[in-house]
N, C-alpha and C positions, 0 to 999 in steps of 0.2 A: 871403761872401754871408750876408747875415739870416736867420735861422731864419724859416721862413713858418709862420704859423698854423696849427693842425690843422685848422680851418674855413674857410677860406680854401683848401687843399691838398684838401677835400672838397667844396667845389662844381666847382673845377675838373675831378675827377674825375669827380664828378655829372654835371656837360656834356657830358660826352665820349663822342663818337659810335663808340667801340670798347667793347663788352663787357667790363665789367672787374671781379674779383673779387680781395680782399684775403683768404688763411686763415693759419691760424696753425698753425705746423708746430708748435712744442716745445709741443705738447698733444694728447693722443690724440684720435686720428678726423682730425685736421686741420680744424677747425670752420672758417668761412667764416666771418668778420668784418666785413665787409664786401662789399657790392654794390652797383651802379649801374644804373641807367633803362633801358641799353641792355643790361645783362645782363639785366636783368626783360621784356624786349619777345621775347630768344633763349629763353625759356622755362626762366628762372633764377627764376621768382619766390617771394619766402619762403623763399631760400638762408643768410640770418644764423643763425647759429648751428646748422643741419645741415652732419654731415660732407661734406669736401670731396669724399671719393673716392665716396661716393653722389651726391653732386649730377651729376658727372664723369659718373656712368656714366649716369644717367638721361638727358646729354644725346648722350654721342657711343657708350655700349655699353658691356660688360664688359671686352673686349680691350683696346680702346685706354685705358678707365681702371685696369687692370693695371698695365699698360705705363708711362704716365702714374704711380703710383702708386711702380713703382722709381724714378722719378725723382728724384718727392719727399723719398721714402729718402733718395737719395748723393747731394740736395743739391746738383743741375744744375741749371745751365741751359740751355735748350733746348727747339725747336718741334713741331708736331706740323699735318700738316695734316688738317682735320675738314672736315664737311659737318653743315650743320644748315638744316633748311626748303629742301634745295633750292640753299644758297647755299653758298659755299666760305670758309671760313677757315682763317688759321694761327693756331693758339692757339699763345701764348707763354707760358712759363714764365721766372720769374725769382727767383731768392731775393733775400730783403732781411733786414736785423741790424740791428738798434741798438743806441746807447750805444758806440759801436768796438765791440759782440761780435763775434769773427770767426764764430761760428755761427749759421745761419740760423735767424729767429725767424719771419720772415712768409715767406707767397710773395706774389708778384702773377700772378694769369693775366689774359691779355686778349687776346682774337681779333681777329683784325686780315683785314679782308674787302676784297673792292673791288679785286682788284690788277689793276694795268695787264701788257701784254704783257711789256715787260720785266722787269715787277717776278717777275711769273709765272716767267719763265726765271731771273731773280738765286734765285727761292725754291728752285728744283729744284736747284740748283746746293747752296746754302744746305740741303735735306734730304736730299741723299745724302750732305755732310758732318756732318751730324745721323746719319745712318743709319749709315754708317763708325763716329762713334767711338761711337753706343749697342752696335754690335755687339762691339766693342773691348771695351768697358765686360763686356759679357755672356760674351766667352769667356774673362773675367776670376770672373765671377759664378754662371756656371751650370752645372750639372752635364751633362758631357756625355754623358750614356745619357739622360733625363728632361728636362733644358730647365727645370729647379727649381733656384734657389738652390743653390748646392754647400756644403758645410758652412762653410765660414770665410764665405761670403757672407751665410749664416740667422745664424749670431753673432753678426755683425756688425751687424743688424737689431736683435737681441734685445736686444743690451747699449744698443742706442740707446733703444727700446722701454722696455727695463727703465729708465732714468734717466729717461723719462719719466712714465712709471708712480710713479715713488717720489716724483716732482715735484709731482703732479696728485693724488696718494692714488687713483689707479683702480687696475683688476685687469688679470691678463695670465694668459692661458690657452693650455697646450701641451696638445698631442694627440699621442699617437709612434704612428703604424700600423707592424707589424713584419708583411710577411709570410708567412703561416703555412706551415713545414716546404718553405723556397724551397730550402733545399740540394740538397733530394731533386728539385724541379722541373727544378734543373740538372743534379742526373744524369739525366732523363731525355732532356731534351730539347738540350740543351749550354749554352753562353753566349750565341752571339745569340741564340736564342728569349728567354732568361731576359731580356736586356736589351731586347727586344721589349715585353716581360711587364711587367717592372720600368715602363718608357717610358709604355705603357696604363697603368698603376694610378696613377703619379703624376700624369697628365692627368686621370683620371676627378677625384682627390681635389681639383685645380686647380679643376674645373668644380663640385663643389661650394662650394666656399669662399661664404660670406655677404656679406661684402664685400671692395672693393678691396683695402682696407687689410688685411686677412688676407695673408700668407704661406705658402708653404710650401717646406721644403726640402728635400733628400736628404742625411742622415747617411750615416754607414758600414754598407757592407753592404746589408741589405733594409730600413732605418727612414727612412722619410719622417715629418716634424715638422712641425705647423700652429701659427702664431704667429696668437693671433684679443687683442682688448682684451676680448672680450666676460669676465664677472665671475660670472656663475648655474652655478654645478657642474654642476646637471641639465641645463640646457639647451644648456651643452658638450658634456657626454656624452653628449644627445640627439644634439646635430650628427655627433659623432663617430658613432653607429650609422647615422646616413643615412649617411654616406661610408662604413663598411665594406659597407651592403645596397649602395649604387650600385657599388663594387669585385666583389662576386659577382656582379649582375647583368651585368658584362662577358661572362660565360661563358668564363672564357680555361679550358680543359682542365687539369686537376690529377689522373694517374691513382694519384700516390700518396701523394694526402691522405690524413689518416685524419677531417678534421672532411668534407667534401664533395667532391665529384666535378669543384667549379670551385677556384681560385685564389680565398682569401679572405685576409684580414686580422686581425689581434687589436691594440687600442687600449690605451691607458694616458692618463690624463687627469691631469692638475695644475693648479690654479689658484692665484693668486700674490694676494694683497690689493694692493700696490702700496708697503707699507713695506717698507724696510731695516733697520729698529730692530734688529732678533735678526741682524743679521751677515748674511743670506743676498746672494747674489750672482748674475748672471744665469747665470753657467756655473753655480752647483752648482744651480740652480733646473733648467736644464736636463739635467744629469749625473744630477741625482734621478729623473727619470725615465726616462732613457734605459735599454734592454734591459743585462743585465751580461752580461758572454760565460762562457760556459759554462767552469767549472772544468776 
């Protein structure tokens, strides 16, 4: 078959009475490349070149552009049923490559609305096998006390992140909350509580996250790790003090702090420029600021 036109390939897109957006994954934020008539009428409009995982969330919510968000990651594909104005759709996800790369360069999403009765029953069918293997996928991914990335699964993020970061010349910002004098939380209280504890603090730090595309995961021990693209020190560090005040504001009982009366946190920030040139690497990027265990 003849290669078709790149203009030709985008009017046909143009026409197309399914919402449809082109982003470009191997570049931070996931920017949106492209949009079409009928994504702009769902309330996509002036989506070219803002992140995907913002536009995502402003249309279907936080949760499901999370959600949405690890997909992007490991580089699925796979549906998601949404609701927007009232009307129902399956937004589909799909990677695309070029030149033979085997790695995903684009995505395409496109909502797909309208279905008929059986189509309705083939879908339900079609996202409980969606729902199976994301779960598959996650007791692969997540840490089971928190529901966060388990440490080989945030790596695994980071080193993708980092390659793109060195790619693009942007910055890559960690944050490690360690927290404070948890040994002693467990002698008081035992192990479930602690994992109770542990469970709240990494949900709170989840619900502050800026965007989508932020992560977070659980190291060894009491260290949970924010992977953000954001590049301003202060206003990392900023972020980071709103997440330790929203962690105290939990009120979880700590009778034997010595900094406060509740379960708090202490922070360590590093930010990365996004070159490799001096040899650094995403693990000692991450290893450098990771807590060192007591002699």
């Amino acid at each position: 078959m003849k290669a078709i036109k790149r203009k030709i390939l985008q009017q046909v897109i143009e026409a197309s009475a399914e919402p449809l957006v082109i982003l470009k994954v191997d570049h931070p934020d996931w920017p949106v490349v492209f949009s079409n008539a009928a994504f702009d009428a769902i309330g996509g409009e002036d989506a070219c070149g803002s992140p995907f995982a913002e536009v995502i969330e402003q249309l279907v919510g936080r949760n499901l552009a999370l959600e949405i968000s690890e997909t992007l990651r490991s580089r699925q594909e796979t549906s998601f049923p949404v609701e927007l104005g009232n009307r129902e759709y399956l937004l589909a996800l799909k990677p695309l490559s070029v030149d033979d790369d085997s790695a995903a360069q684009f995505y395409v999403a496109f909502w797909r609305g309208g279905a008929s009765t059986s189509a309705v029953a083939g879908s339900e069918m079609h996202q409980a096998l969606l729902k199976a293997k994301r779960r598959i996928r996650d007791l692969s991914r997540d840490d089971p006390v928190t529901g966060l990335l388990n440490g080989r699964a945030f790596r695994d993020v980071l080193e993708h992140d980092w390659a793109v970061a060195a790619r693009e010349k942007s910055s890559l910002a960690l944050v490690v909350f360690t927290l404070d004098e948890f040994d002693a939380y467990i002698d008081v209280f035992g192990s479930h509580a602690a994992d109770s504890c542990m469970r709240r603090v990494g949900q709170a730090v989840r619900r502050c996250l800026r965007r989508a595309s932020d992560v977070v995961g659980r190291l060894d021990g009491a260290a949970l790790v924010v992977l953000s693209h954001a590049g301003d020190e202060q206003g990392v560090s900023e972020f980071a003090a709103r997440i330790a005040s929203a962690v105290r504001d939990l009120g979880l009982h700590h009778p034997r702090s010595t900094k406060s009366k509740f379960v708090t946190v202490s922070y360590r920030v590093a930010v990365h420029a996004g070159s490799s040139e001096n040899g650094d690497s995403a693990e000692t990027f991450l290893d450098e600021i990771l807590p060192k265990p007591a002699a």
